[in-house]
C-alpha positions in Angstrom: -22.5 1.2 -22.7 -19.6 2.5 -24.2 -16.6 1.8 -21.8 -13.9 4.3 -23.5 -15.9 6.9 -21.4 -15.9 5.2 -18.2 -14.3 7.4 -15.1 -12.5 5.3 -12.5 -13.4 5.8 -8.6 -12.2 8.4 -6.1 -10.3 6.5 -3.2 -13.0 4.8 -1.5 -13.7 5.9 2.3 -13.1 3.2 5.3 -16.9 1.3 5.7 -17.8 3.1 9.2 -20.2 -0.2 10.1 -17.2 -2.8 9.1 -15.4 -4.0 12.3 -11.6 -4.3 12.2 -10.1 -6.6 9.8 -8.1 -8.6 12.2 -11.4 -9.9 13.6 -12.5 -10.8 10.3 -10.9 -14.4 10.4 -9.9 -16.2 13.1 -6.4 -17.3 14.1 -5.8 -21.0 12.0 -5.7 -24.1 13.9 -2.6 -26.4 13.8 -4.6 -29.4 12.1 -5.7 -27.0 9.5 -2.1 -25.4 9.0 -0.9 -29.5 9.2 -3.5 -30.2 6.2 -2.8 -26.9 4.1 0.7 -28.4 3.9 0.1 -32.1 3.0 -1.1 -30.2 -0.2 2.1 -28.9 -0.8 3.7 -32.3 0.1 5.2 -30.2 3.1 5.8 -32.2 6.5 6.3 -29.7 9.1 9.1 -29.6 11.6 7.8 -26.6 13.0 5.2 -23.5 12.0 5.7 -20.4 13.8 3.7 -17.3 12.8 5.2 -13.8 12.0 3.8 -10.6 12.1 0.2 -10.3 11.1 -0.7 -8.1 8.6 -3.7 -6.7 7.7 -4.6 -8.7 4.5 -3.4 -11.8 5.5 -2.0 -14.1 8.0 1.6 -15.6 7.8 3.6 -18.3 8.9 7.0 -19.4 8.7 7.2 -23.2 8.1 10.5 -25.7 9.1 10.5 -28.8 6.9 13.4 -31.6 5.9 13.5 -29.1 2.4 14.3 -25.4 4.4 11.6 -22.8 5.7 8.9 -21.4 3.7 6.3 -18.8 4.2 2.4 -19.9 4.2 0.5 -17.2 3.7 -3.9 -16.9 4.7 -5.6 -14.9 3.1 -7.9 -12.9 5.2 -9.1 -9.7 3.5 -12.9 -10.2 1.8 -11.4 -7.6 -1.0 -8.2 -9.3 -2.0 -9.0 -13.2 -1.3 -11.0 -14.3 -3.3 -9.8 -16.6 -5.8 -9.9 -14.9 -9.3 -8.1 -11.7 -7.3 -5.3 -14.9 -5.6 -4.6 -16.4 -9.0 -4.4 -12.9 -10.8 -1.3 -12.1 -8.0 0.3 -15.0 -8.6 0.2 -14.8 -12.3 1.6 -11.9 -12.3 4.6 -12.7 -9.3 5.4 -15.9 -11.0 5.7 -13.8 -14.7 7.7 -11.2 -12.6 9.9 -13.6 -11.0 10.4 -15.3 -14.4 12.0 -11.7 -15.7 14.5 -11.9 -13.6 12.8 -8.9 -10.8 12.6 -9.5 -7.3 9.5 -11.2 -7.0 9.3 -14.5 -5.1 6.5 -16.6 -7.1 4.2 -18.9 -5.2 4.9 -22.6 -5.2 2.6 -25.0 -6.8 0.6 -27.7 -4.7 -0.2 -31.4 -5.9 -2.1 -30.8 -9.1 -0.2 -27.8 -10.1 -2.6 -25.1 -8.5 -0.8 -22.2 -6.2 -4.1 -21.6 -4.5 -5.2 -24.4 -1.7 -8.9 -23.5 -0.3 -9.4 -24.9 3.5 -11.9 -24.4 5.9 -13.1 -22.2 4.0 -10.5 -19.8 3.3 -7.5 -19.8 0.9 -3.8 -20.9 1.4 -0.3 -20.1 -0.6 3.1 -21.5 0.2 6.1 -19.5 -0.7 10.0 -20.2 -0.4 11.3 -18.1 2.8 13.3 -15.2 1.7 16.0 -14.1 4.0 16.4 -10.5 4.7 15.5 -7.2 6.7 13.2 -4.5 6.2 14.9 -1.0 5.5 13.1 2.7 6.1 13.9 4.9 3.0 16.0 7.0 5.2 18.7 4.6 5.8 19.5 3.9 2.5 21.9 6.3 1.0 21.2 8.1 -2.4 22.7 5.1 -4.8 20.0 2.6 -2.9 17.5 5.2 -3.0 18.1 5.5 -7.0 18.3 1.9 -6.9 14.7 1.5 -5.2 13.1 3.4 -7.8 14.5 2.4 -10.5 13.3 -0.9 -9.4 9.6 0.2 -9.1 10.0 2.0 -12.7 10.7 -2.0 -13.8 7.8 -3.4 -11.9 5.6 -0.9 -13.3 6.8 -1.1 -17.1 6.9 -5.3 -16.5 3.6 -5.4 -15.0 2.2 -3.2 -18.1 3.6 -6.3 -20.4 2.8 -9.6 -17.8 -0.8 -8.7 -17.1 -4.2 -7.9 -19.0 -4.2 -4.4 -21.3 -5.3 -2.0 -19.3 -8.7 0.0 -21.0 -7.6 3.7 -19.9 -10.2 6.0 -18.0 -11.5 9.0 -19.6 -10.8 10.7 -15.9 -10.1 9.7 -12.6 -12.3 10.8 -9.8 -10.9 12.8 -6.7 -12.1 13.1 -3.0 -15.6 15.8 -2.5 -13.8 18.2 -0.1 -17.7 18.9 0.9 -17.7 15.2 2.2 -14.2 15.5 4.0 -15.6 18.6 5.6 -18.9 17.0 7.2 -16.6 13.6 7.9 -13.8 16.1 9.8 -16.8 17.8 12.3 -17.8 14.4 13.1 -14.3 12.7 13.8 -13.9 15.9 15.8 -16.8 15.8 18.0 -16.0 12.1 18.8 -12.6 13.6 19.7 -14.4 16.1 22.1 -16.5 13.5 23.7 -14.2 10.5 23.9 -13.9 8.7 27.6 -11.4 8.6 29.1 -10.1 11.5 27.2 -6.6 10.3 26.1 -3.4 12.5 24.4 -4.4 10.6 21.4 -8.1 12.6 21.8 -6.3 16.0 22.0 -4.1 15.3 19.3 -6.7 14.2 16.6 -9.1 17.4 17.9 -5.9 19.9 17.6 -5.5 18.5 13.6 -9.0 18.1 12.7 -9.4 21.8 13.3 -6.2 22.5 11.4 -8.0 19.7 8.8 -10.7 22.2 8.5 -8.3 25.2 7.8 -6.6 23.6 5.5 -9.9 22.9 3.5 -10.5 26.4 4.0 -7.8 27.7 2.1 -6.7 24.7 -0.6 -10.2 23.4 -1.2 -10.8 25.3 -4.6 -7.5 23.3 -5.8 -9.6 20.0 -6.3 -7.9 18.5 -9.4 -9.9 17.6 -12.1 -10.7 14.0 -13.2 -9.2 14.6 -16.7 -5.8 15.9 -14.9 -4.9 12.0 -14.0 -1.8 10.9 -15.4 -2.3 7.2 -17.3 -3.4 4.2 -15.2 -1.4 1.1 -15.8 -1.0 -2.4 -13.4 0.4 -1.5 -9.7 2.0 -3.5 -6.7 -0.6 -0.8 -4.9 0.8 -0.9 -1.3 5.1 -0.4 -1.9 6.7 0.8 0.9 9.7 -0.3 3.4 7.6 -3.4 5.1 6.7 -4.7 1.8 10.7 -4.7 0.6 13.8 -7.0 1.7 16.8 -6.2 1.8 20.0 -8.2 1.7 23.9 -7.7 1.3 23.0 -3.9 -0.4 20.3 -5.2 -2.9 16.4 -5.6 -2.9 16.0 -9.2 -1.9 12.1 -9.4 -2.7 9.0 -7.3 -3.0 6.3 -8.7 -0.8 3.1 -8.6 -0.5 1.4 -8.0 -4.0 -2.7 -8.4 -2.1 -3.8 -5.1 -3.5 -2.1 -5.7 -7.1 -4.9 -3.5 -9.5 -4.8 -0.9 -11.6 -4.3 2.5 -10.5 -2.6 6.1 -12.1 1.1 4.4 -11.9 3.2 8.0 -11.1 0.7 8.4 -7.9 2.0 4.9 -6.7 5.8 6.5 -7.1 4.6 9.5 -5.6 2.9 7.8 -2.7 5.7 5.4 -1.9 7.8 8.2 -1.8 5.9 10.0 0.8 6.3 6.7 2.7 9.4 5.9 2.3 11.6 8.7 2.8 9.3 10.4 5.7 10.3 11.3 9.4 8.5 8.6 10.9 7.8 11.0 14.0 6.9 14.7 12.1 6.4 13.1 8.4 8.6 15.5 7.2 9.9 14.2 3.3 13.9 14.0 3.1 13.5 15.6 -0.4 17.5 14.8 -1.5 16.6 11.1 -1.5 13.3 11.9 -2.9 14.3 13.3 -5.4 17.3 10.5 -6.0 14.4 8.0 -6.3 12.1 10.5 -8.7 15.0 10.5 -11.1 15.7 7.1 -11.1 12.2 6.0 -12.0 11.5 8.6 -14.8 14.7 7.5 -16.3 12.8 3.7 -17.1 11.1 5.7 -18.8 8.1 4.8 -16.3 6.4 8.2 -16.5 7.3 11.9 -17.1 7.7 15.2 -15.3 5.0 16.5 -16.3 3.2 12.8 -15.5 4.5 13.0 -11.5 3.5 16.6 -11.0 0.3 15.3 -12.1 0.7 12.6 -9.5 2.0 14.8 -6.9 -0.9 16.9 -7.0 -3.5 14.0 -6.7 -1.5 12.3 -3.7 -1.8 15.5 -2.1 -5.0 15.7 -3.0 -5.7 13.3 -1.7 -4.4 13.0 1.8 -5.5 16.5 2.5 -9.0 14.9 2.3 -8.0 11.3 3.8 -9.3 10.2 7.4 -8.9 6.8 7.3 -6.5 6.4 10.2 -9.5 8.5 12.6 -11.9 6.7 10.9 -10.9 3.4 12.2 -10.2 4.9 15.7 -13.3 6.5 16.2 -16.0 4.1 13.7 -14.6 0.9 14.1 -12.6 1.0 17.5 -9.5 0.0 16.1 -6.3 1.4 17.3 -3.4 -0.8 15.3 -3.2 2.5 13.0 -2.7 4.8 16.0 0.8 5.1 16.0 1.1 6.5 12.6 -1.0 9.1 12.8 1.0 11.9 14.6 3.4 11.3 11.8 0.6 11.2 8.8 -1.1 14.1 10.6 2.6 16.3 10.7 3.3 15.5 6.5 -0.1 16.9 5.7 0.7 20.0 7.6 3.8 20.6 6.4 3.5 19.1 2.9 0.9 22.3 2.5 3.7 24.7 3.5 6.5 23.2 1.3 4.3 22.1 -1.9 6.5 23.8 -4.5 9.6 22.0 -2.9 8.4 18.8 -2.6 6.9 19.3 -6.3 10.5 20.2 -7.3 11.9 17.4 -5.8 9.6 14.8 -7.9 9.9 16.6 -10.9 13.5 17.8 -11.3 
């Protein structure tokens, strides 16, 4: 098979049948956690976890030598070992550039990757600082941020594995999102105890299938993609520290792969600098952060209009947030759907603006 003429996936749906990921590994006990450290030559004073997130499971550690963050990795996608060691390959080559990247430590032996129980460990040193939203940064910060993303993007392209580009990159069927919306609605309908949530999601998925109506002819086509190169792949304000003005770290790097790089920047942006309550885009800092990252030399207008088209592309034909509602019975992605719902809507409305924004 020749690979030069290889087309890479469409987004791939939520599995209806899988149940939700937090179930998928169980909360570690305290003599595990207490032998995942001997490895690391790490006696703990304390070991409190944080905030859960979906790929993994996190804890901050207390020892004689400061805190540190041990991190278990839970998601069947990202943990396996090949995928672990690829992340911290390329954090460690990131942090040794001099970017914001804090690189796993190394246990006895000199591996970063301790298996236990069963499932796979990495220890990290703590790093202090708070998580910002887009909007309260002002436009130097927001230049700042993605000018900081160009770097990861142009760094990653040198740290990791050439990247064999795609003849074409497939997008969502809008005939697929079409029979997926009449389902998710009907659930909607039928749901007991009917809750404000049920109304909500029924109201939208009607809309959904309007909106289908009148953009689904404007499916881009797989030879429109602009270049795929190595991506963080989930960059937004929970995934960045800040501290005294400047980007402390970048966290998180479980879905590092490679993906069209501009739709990354156009997708954090739309995450970033969004009214958390309508999803409305605050296109002046938008557009601060555009600028900034085509000036790396990261990727060109005419690459993020590209970009901009896929993203909202895609998220005209994305469900993922009902689809784990109503297929899997998990809610933890509730609360951003009124939000996600509202940017769609009005993202159709103001296309040429937000377009603009990215572009000039």
């Amino acid at each position: 098979m020749n690979h030069t003429l290889r087309f890479a996936d469409a987004p791939a749906r939520p599995d209806a049948a899988a149940p939700p990921v937090g179930t998928l590994s169980p909360p570690v006990p305290d003599q595990a956690l207490t032998g995942v450290l001997r490895r690391f030559r790490i006696r703990p004073l304390a070991v409190t976890p944080v905030a859960e997130g979906l790929l993994n499971r996190g804890y901050r550690v207390e020892s004689e030598t400061g805190p540190h963050f041990l991190k278990c990795y839970v998601d069947s996608a990202t943990s396996t070992r090949p995928a672990v060691a690829a992340q911290h390959r390329a954090s460690t080559a990131l942090a040794a550039r001099g970017l914001p990247v804090a690189p796993p430590l190394p246990a006895i032996g000199g591996r970063t990757v301790v298996a236990h129980g069963g499932r796979l460990f990495a220890l990290y040193p703590w790093v202090d600082g708070v998580h910002l939203h887009g909007t309260e940064l002002g436009p130097a910060r927001c230049a700042e941020l993605g000018t900081l993303l160009g770097q990861l993007h142009g760094t990653l392209a040198e740290v990791c594995p050439p990247v064999l580009q795609p003849v074409g990159t497939l997008s969502a069927d809008p005939a697929e999102t079409e029979r997926l919306v009449r389902e998710l609605r009907g659930r909607a309908r039928s749901a007991r105890p009917r809750l404000p949530f049920d109304a909500l999601a029924e109201r939208r998925l009607t809309e959904r299938l309007d909106l289908l109506d009148a953009h689904g002819h404007r499916r881009p086509a797989p030879t429109a993609a602009p270049p795929t190169g190595w991506t963080h792949g989930d960059f937004h304000g929970l995934n960045v520290l800040h501290r005294g003005g400047r980007v402390a770290a970048v966290l998180d790097w479980d879905k590092l792969g490679t993906r069209p790089t501009a739709e990354e920047t156009v997708r954090a942006a739309t995450l970033l600098f969004d009214d958390r309550r309508t999803g409305v885009l605050d296109l002046c800092r938008v557009r601060q952060w555009s600028r900034a990252y085509r000036a790396t030399g990261a990727a060109t207008s005419a690459e993020l209009a590209a970009a901009a088209h896929r993203v909202w592309w895609e998220r005209l034909n994305d469900l993922w947030m009902l689809q784990w509602h109503y297929q899997r019975g998990d809610h933890r992605a509730d609360h951003l759907y009124p939000g996600s719902a509202g940017q769609l809507t009005w993202w159709c409305q103001e296309y040429e603006q937000v377009l603009d924004a990215l572009t000039n």
